[in-house]
Each structure stands twice: as structure tokens, then as C-alpha cells.
C-alpha positions in Angstrom: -19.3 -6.9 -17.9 -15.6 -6.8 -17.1 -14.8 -8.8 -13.9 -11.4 -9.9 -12.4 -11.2 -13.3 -10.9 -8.2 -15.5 -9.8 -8.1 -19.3 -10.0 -5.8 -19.6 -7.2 -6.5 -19.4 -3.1 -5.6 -15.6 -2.2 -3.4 -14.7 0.8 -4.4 -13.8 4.5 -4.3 -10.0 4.6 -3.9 -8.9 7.9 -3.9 -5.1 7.6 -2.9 -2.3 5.5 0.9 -1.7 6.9 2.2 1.1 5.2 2.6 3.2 2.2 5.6 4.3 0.7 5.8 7.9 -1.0 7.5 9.7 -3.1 8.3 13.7 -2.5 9.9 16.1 -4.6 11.6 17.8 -1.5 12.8 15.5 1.6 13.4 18.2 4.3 9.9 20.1 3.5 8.5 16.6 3.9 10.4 16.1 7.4 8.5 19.3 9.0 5.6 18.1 7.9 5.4 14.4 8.9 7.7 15.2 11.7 7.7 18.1 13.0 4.2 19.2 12.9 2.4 15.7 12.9 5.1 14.0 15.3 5.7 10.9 13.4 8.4 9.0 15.2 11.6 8.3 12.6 12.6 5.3 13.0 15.8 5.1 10.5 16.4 8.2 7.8 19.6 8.9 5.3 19.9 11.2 2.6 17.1 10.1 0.3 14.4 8.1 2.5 13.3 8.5 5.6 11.2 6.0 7.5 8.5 6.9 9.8 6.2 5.1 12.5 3.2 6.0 14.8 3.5 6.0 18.8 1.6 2.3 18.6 3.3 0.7 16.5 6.0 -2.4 16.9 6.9 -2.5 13.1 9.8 -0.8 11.7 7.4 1.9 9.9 4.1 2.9 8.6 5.2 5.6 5.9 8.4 5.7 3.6 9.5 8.9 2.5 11.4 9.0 -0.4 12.9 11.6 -2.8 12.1 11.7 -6.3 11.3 13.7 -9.3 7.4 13.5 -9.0 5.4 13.6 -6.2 3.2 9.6 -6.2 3.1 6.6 -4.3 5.4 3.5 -4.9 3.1 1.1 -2.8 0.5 0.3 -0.8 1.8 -1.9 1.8 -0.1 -4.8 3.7 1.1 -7.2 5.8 -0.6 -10.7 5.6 -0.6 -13.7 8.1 2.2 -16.2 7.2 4.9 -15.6 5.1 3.3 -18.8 2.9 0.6 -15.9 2.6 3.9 -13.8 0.8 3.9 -17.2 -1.9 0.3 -16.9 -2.1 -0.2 -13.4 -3.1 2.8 -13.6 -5.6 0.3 -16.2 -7.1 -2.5 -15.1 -6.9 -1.6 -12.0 -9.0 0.1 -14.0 -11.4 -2.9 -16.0 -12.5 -4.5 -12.5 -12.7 -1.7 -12.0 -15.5 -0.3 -9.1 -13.3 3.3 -8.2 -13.4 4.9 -9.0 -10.4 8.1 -8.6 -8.2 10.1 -10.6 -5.8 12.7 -9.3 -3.0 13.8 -11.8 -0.2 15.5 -8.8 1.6 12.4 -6.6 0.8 11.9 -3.3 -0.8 12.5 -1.1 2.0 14.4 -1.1 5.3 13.4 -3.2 8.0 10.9 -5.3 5.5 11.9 -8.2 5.0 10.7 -11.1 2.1 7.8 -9.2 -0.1 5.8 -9.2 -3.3 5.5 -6.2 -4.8 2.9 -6.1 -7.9 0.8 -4.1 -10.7 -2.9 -4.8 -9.8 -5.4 -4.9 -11.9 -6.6 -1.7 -11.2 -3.3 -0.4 -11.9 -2.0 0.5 -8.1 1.0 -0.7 -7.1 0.4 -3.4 -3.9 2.8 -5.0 -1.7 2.7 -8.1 0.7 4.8 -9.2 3.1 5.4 -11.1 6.2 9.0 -10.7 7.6 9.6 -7.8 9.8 12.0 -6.2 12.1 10.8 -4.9 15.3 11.1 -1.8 17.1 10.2 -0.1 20.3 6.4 0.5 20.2 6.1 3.7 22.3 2.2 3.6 23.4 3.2 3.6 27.1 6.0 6.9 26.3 3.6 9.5 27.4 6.6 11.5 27.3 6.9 11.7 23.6 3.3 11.9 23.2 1.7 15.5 22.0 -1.3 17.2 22.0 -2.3 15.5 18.1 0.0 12.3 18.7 -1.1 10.1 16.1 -1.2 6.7 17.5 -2.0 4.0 14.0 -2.3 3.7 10.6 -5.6 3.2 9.7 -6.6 3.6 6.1 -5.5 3.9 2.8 -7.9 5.7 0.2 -8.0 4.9 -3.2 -9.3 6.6 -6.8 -10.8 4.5 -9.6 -13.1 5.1 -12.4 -14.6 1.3 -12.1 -16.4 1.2 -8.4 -17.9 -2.4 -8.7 -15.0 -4.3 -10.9 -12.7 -2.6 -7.6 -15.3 -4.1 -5.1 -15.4 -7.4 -6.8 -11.3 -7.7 -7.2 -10.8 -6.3 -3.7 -13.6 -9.3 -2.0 -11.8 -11.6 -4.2 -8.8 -11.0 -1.3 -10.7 -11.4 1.2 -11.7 -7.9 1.8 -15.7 -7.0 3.2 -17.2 -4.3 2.2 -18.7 -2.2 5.6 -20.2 0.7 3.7 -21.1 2.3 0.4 -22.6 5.2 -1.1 -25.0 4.7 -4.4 -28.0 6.2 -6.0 -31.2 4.9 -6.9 -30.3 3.6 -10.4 -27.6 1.5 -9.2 -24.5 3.8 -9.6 -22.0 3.1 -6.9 -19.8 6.0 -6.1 -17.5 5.0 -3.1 -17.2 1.9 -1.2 -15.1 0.4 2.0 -13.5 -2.2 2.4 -11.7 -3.7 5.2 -9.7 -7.1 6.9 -9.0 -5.5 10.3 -11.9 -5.2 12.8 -13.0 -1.5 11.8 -14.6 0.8 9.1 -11.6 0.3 6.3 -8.4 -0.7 5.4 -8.5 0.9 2.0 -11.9 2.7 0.4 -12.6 2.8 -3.4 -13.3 6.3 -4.4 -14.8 6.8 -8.1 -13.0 9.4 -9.5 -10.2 9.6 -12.9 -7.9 6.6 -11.8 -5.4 4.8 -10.5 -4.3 7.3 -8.2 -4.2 8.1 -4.3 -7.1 9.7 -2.6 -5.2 9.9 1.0 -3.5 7.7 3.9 -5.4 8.0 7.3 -3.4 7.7 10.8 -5.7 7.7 13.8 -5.6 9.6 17.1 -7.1 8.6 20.6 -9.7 11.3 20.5 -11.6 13.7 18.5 -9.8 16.7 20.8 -6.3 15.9 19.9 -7.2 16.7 16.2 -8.3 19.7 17.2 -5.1 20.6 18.8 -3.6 19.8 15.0 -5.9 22.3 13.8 -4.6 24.9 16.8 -0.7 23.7 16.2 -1.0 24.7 12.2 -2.9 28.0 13.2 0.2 28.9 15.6 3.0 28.3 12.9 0.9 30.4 10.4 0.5 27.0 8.4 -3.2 26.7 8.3 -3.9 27.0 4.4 -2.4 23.1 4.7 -5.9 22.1 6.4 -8.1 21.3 3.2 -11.2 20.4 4.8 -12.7 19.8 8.4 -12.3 19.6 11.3 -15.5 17.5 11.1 -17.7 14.2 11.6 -18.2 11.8 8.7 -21.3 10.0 8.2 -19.9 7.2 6.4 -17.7 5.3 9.0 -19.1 8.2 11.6 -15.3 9.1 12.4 -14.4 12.8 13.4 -11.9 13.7 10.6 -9.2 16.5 9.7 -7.8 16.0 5.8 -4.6 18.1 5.1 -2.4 18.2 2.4 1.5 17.9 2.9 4.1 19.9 0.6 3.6 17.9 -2.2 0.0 17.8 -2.2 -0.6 14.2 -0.6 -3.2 14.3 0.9 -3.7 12.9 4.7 -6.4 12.3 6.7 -6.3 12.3 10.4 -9.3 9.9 11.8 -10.7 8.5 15.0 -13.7 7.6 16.5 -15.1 5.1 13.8 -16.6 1.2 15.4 -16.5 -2.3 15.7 -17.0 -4.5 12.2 -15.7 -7.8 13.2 -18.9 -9.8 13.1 -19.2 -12.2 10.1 -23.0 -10.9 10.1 -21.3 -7.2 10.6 -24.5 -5.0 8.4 -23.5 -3.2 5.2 -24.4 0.6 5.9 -25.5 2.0 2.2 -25.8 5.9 1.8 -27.9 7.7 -0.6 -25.6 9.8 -3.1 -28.4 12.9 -2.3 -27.7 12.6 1.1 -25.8 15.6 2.5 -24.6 13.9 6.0 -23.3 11.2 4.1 -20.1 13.0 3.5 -20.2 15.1 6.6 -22.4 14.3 9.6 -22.8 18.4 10.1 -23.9 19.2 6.4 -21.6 21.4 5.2 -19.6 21.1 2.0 -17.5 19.5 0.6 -14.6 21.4 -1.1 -13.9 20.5 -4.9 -10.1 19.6 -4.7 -11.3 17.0 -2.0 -13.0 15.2 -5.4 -10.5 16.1 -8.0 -7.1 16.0 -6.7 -5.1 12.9 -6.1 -1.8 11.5 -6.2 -0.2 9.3 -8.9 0.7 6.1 -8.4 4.2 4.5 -9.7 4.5 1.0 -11.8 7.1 -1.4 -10.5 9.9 0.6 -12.6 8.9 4.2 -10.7 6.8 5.6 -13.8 3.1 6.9 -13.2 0.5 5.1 -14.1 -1.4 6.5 -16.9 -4.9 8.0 -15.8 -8.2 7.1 -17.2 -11.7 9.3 -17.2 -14.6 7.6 -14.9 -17.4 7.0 -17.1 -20.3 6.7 -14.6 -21.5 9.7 -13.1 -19.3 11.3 -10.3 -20.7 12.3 -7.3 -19.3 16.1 -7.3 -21.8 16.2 -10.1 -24.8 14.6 -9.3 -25.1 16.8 -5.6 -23.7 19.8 -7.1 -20.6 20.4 -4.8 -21.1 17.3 -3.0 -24.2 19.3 -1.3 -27.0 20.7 -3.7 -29.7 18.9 -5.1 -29.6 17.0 -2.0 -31.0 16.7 1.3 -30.8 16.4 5.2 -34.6 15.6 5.3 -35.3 13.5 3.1 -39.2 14.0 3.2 -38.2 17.8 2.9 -39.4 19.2 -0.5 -37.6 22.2 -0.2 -35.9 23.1 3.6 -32.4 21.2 3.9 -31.4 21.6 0.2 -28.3 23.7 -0.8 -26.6 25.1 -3.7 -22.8 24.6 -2.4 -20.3 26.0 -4.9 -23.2 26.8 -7.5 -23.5 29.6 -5.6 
């Protein structure tokens, strides 16, 4: 069995920080991160434009950046120390993992990072240095009905489940919840270093690529006025799936897809996991509110579709097939052959897109 282990300490992740994207069209990109979710731009030219929530004191949470294919150039976190930034360049070059060094950073208002090829293939940053900027959490002025207030998650595709559990504890992350079957197959896991649900979540799917960044809002109401804003402007067939509850991480969701087909996930609602005894919630595969609280189902782009992911030179990472079985296929849809009893023998099943 294939496992990935460093010999050196690995560095103090704090949180995930941000993600930087790549679009094939900067201005369609604008309305949609701006002008319909209200992300705050911090700084913005021609080719990149940087982007924050109302919470936050660093210079961004999302990079915008024009290029020729639509993917993501890195998944950002920030760690504790910037002997943590020395540390992570380490650790990943004793994993044999290409690295990169910039003292003035990769982006604007970064300072000193690591930028690297994991071994699953995604492309990870780490840094300390930052500049600051007004947080705005007390600008109720600025605030809208949907104001995304944090970055909470990133959400990741790989065909390996438990070789990207074991890497990902091997930094120090904790797994909070998972969802497997009876033989053993483990279909989704997350992970986290801040106190809640996830940082990033390992999806099993054809991989590397992006599943979706997550920013949070206060309550479960202002993603409903999201839902009400993209009715009004006749942009509705950008809402994918939900409005909705989760099981796993119990978080009222909305996921959309941007003009590019990235997808993002608006969140809130999930709990506290900062215990060192903090319980490991484990879902049945067959279990229909594992996906969705309510039971309905789950579309089929929600399993298929992702983003791809960049190398250090800005070429996309080569995909490879999942071997184990997926879980669009074991529940049929995500929500046949599977139950909401699960002492029912026939009440609670569903056929989903079967039908």
C-alpha cells in the first residue's frame, strides 16, 4: 500500500487563507464575485484582481487572475511563524516534491511563501508575512442581504481517499468527518486545523482537481437572500444545487457555479471541533441525509465536474480515473439504493436520476 510520509517536523497550519484562480474572462468574473456576491476588492489592475470578505484583516481571500484556462494556481494557507514558511519548504522537499521560493511572495500583499507540487498533485502554498487591511465586520454599511463574512473551506477531488487522509494528518490536519461503506471504501473525508468542520475536504472523484471554495455567511437567511438576488437579475441557472442542509458538517449550504464553472459554496451554520477528544462523525455511503439533511438529490455535475488545478509553471495537472467505487454509483444519483430509515426495507428508498 502506497503511503506518503515525511522525515522532517511539518509546519503550524493555521488556516486555509486563500485560493488563487484562474478565469478565462476578468470582468464576467468581477460581476460575479463582486457584484452579485459583494466581495470587497481590495487592490485590482488589468489582469488580477484581489478580493476579501467583510471579516477579514488580510489583504485577500481569493485572486482572480486572467488566463487561458479556467483552474486554480494554489491553495493558500497561512501557518503560525514564518519559521513554519522554512518548515513547510522542508517538509515537502523530503517528500521529493518540487518546490518554490518567493521572499516578496506570489501575489500582492503576501509576503515570504512556499509554493509547492504536493503529492497528490495540487498546488499548496504557505506563508507567514502579510500586509494588513481594514477588516470591515463592524461596516454595517457595506454589509448586504448575502454579505459573505470568511473563508471557510476549500474542497478537493482525488481518486486515493485514504493515501489523502494519511498525507493531509501527516500536516497536522484532523479528520472531523467521513463518509464510508461497510467494506471499508472511504468516499469523502474532512479535515481541518481551525476550530470547525473543515479547512479542506477530500472528495473521491478523477483527480487532482478543485471540487469548490466555501465563504461563510452569519445566517442561514442571508443565503437565501443570494438565492432571491440571482432570481431578480434573471441569473438563477448559476445556482447548481441547494438551497439546503448538509448532514455531514450539518451546515445550511447554497453551491453555484461562477462564469467559468468554479464552483462555490456558500456555508454557515456548521459547530465547534476544537477538543483534542473532538468525535469523528462517520456516515454510511447508503445514507441519503448524509449528503443533504432534507433527502433530496443530489445533482450529477455536483460529482463530476471540477476544476483543474495548475503546476508551479501554470500547466494543468494531468487527471487520473478513481479506482474504488464512487459514490454517484454505489446510491444511484447519490440517492437510490439508499435509505432515510435504515430499518426500512422498502419506504425511504429512491431512484434519483434512474428515473
Amino acid at each position: 500500500m502506497k503511503t506518503i510520509t515525511s522525515s522532517v517536523p511539518a509546519p503550524d497550519i493555521l488556516r486555509c487563507a486563500y485560493m488563487e484562480i484562474q478565469v478565462t474572462d476578468l470582468q464576467a468574473a468581477r460581476e460575479f464575485y463582486v457584484d452579485i456576491l459583494g466581495l470587497t476588492v481590495t487592490e485590482e489592475d488589468e489582469r488580477s484582481i484581489y478580493l476579501r470578505t467583510l471579516e477579514e484583516f488580510i489583504h485577500h481571500n481569493l485572486v482572480l487572475r486572467k488566463g487561458p484556462i479556467a483552474a486554480v494556481a494554489a491553495f493558500s494557507y497561512r501557518v503560525r511563524s514564518p519559521e513554519d514558511v522554512d518548515k513547510a519548504e522542508a517538509y515537502f522537499k523530503a517528500l521529493g516534491c518540487r518546490t518554490e521560493r518567493r521572499a516578496t511572495g506570489f501575489t500582492k500583499g503576501i509576503g515570504d511563501s512556499v509554493r509547492v507540487e504536493d503529492p497528490l498533485g495540487f498546488p499548496y502554498e504557505f506563508f507567514y508575512d502579510v500586509q494588513h487591511v481594514d477588516r470591515l465586520a463592524w461596516r454595517y454599511d457595506l454589509y448586504t442581504p448575502g454579505a459573505l463574512v470568511r473563508l471557510d473551506h476549500f474542497n478537493q477531488i482525488t481518486p486515493d481517499v485514504p493515501l489523502a487522509v494519511e498525507y493531509i494528518q501527516g500536516l497536522g490536519f484532523r479528520v472531523t468527518e467521513d463518509i464510508r461503506d461497510a467494506n471499508g471504501v472511504v468516499y469523502a473525508a474532512w479535515v481541518r486545523r481551525k476550530q470547525t468542520v473543515h479547512d479542506t475536504a477530500m472528495t473521491g472523484g478523477a483527480g487532482p482537481r478543485m471540487h469548490h471554495i466555501a465563504f461563510s455567511t452569519h445566517e442561514k437567511h442571508n443565503i437565501l437572500s443570494i438565492c432571491d438576488k440571482l432570481g431578480a437579475l434573471r441569473k438563477s441557472d448559476l445556482i447548481e444545487r441547494g438551497p439546503g442542509r448538509h448532514g455531514v458538517s450539518n451546515a445550511f449550504y447554497l453551491y453555484l457555479r461562477d462564469p467559468d464553472g468554479h464552483r462555490v459554496e456558500i456555508y454557515t451554520q456548521d459547530y465547534y471541533t476544537g477538543d483534542p477528544d473532538n468525535p469523528v462523525v462517520s456516515w454510511d455511503v447508503h445514507d441519503n441525509q448524509r449528503r443533504d439533511w432534507w433527502g433530496t438529490p443530489v445533482v450529477a455535475s455536483w460529482y463530476t465536474d471540477g476544476s483543474y488545478v495548475l503546476d508551479l509553471d501554470g500547466n494543468p495537472q494531468p487527471v487520473i480515473e478513481r479506482h474504488a467505487p464512487s459514490e454517484m454509483a454505489v446510491t444511484i444519483g447519490a440517492d437510490g439504493f439508499s435509505y432515510t430509515r435504515k430499518e426500512d426495507t422498502t419506504e425511504g428508498f429512491k431512484l434519483g436520476n434512474t428515473l
